[in-house]
C-alpha positions, -999 to 999 in steps of 0.1 A, spaced: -316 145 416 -277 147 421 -279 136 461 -241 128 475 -226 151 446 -245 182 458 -250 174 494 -210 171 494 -198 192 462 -180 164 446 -154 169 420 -169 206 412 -156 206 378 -171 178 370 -206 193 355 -221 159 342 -226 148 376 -249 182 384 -272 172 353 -255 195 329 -249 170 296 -220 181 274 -220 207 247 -202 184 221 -192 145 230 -155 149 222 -141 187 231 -101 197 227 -88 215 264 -58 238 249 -52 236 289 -40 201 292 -33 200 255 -56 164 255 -93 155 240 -118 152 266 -142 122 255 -179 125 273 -199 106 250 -211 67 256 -210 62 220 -174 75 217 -162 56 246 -172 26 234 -155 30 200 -124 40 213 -124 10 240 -136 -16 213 -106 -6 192 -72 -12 204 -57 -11 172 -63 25 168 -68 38 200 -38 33 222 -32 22 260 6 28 262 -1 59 274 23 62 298 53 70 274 37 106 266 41 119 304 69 95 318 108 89 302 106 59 275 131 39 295 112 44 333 79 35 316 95 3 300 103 -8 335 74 4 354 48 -10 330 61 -43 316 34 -67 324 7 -36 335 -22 -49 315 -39 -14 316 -7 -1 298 -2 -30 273 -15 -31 232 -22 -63 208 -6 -86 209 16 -85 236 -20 -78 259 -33 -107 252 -3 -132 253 -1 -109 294 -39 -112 301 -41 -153 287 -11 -158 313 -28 -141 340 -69 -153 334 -52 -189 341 -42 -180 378 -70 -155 381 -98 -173 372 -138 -168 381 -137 -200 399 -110 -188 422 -129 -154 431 -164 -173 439 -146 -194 465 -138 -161 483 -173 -158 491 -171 -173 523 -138 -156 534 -153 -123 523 -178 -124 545 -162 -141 572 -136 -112 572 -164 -86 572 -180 -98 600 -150 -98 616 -140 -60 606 -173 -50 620 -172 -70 650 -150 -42 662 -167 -14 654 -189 -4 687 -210 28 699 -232 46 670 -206 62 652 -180 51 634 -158 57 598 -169 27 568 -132 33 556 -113 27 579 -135 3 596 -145 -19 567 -140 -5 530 -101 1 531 -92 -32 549 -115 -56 535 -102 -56 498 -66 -52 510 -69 -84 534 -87 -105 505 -57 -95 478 -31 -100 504 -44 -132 517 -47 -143 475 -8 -133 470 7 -153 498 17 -120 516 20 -120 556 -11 -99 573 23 -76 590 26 -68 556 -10 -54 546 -6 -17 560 25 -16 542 16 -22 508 -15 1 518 5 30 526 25 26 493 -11 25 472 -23 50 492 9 75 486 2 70 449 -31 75 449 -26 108 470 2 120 442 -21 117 414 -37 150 397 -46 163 361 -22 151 336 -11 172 307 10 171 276 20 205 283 60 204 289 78 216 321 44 212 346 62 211 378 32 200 397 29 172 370 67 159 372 67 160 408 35 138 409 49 113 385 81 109 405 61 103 438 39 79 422 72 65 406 86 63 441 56 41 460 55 17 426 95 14 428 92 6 466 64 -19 464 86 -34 434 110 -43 450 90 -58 481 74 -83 452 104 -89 437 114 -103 469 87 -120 473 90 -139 433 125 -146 445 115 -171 474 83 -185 454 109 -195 427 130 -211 453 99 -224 478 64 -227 463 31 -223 483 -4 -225 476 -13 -188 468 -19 -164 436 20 -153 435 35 -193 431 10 -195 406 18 -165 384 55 -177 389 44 -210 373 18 -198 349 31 -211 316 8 -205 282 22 -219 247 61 -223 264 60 -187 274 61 -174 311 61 -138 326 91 -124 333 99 -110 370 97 -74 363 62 -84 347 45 -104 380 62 -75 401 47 -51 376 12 -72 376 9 -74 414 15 -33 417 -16 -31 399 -32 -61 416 -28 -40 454 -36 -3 438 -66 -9 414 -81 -44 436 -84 -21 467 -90 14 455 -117 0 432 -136 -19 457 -133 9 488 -146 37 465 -175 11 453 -187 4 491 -187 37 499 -200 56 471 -230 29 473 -233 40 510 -234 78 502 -262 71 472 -283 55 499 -280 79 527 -287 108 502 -316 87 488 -333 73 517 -369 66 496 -338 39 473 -323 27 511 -359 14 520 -364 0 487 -336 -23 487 -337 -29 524 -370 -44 516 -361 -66 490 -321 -76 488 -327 -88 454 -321 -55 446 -286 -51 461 -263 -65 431 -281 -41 408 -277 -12 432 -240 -19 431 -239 -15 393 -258 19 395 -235 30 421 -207 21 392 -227 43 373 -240 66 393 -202 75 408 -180 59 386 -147 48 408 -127 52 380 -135 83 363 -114 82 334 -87 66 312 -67 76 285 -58 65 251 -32 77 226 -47 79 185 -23 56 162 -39 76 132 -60 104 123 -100 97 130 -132 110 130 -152 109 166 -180 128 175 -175 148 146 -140 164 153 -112 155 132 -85 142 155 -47 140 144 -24 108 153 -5 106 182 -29 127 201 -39 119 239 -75 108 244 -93 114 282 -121 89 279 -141 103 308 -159 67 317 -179 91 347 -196 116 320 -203 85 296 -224 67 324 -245 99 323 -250 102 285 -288 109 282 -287 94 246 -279 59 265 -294 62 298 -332 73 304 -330 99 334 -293 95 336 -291 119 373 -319 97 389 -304 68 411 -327 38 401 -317 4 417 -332 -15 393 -322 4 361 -320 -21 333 -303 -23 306 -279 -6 324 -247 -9 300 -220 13 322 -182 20 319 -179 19 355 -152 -15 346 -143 -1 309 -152 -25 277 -130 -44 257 -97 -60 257 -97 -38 290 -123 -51 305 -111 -49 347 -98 -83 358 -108 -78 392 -142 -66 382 -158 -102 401 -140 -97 430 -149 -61 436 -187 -71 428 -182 -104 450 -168 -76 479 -192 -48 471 -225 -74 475 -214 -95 502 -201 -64 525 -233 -43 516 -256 -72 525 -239 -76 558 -243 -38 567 -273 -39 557 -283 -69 582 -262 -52 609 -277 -16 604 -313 -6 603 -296 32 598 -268 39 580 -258 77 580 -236 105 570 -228 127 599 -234 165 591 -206 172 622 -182 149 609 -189 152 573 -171 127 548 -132 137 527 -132 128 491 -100 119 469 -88 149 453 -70 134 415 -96 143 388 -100 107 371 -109 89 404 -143 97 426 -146 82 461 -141 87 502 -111 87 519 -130 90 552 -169 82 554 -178 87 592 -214 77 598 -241 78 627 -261 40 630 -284 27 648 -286 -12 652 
């Protein structure tokens, strides 16, 4: 029962999603000269132990001294204890409380997005998945709507630049990504730094004055840090939450016996969400880098060795999840990776559930079909450690 990923052959090298589990949890690729980590078990070790399993990653494929710019203050690229001296700074301006009082702008703004959307046919990305997260980050920051398809475009370009990394030296295909991806995050830099200049010199009531003022034990963040923070704020708060919507979508066109169920009963809707995580994990993957020689899944692996922790395969690991290639809406326990573990654990993680739940309810109010279009059939991103739409036309009936 594979659905969207044969209907639409998805990531094709990506056998766990075609009910194929792994020969071995943790295999070496000479290829990429990394460790490719499949197994639950081993994913949750490595992300439950900082210490010895790296995040600044970033160092192996990009110059030191670009790397110590571009990621000062990137939580995702930051060890103990500098990670969480960053993430106490940050969880005082981005707090739970703040996300649940989006709620009503959320779905204000989707009913808004939607409003537009006439005739039977029409794309969930463009329509609603790509601009609804971008709006609800933007309008958090402080930053002017004229603005949005701006920082968009620069999000966008990175994501598009992004493909298998590898330690092997001289990839031209790899350095010429990395300077594109370099490129959009240097642009949208400087566009926040801008932006910290004036809140220094005029406050307001938004997310940006606050991580200017944010203040833990006398210590504040730097500029190159809340410019650094924000980059990830616009790429991983919108990517995360369009690829959730419509990766939920595709699950319940391909299963419609699972659409009925949970157009029956809605209680079902949040738990859908978090199969969809685990059915078609947005983020795919992460990496680590080995501070010492370990043993996991029963290969010796040296120091200073890159790790692929593929958080896709590990949400299909039959020795965790009972039939892991059947979407079940109600699976429970249903411990996935789809938002990592740990220190790491995704900041935004409330808001894209708060997004995903709100927009899905709506569509489903709004829709009594919602379905792929075998004329018009849907475009998928194309870098490895990501799966999602970048176009998901579909054929309603109201």
């Amino acid at each position: 029962m594979t659905g969207p990923v044969d209907q639409w052959d998805m990531h094709p090298q990506h056998f766990w999603l075609r009910g194929r589990q792994p020969d071995q949890p943790v295999q070496y690729d000479d290829e990429v000269g990394m460790w490719h980590v499949y197994g639950h078990p081993e994913a949750l070790e490595i992300l439950g132990d900082p210490v010895t399993y790296s995040s600044e990653v970033a160092s192996r494929f990009a110059p030191p001294e670009q790397a110590a710019v571009a990621f000062d203050g990137n939580l995702t690229q930051t060890d103990p204890p500098e990670h969480q001296k960053l993430r106490k700074i940050v969880s005082r301006t981005f707090t739970h409380k703040m996300v649940a009082g989006l709620e009503d702008r959320i779905r204000e703004l989707t009913h808004e997005l939607l409003d537009r959307v006439t005739g039977d046919r029409f794309d969930l990305a463009e329509a609603l998945a790509y601009p609804l997260p971008v709006i609800v980050i933007c309008d958090m920051l402080g930053i002017p709507s004229s603005d949005r398809d701006l920082l968009k475009s620069w999000a966008d370009q990175s994501l598009a630049a992004r493909g298998q990394l590898t330690t092997r030296k001289g990839d031209k295909a790899q350095e010429q990504s990395l300077d594109a991806q370099a490129e959009a995050a240097m642009e949208m830099g400087f566009y926040f730094l801008e932006r910290v200049a004036e809140r220094r010199r005029r406050p307001c009531e938004d997310l940006l004055t606050r991580l200017v003022e944010a203040e833990v034990d006398g210590e504040r963040l730097t500029d190159r840090q809340i410019v650094n923070f924000t980059n990830l704020l616009i790429f991983a708060g919108h990517i995360t939450t369009t690829m959730l919507l419509g990766n939920t979508i595709l699950c319940l066109d391909a299963f419609p016996d699972v659409d009925a169920r949970v157009r029956k009963d809605r209680g079902l809707v949040p738990s859908a969400i978090e199969e969809s995580l685990r059915f078609l994990s947005p983020l795919a993957a992460g990496y680590r880098l080995t501070n010492r020689e370990v043993q996991l899944g029963g290969q010796r692996i040296p120091k200073d060795q890159v790790l692929e922790v593929w958080f896709s395969a590990a949400n299909r690991d039959a020795r965790v999840f009972a039939d892991p290639d059947v979407f079940d809406p109600a699976r429970d326990p249903n411990p996935h990776l789809g938002f990592g573990r740990g220190i790491h654990f995704c900041l935004g993680a409330p808001l894209a559930r708060l997004e995903g739940r709100v927009a899905l309810e709506i569509l489903l109010d709004r829709f009594a079909e919602l379905r792929t279009d075998p004329e018009d059939p849907p475009t998928f991103l194309t870098p490895p450690d990501f799966t999602g739409v970048w176009t998901l036309p579909l054929r309603v009936r109201r």
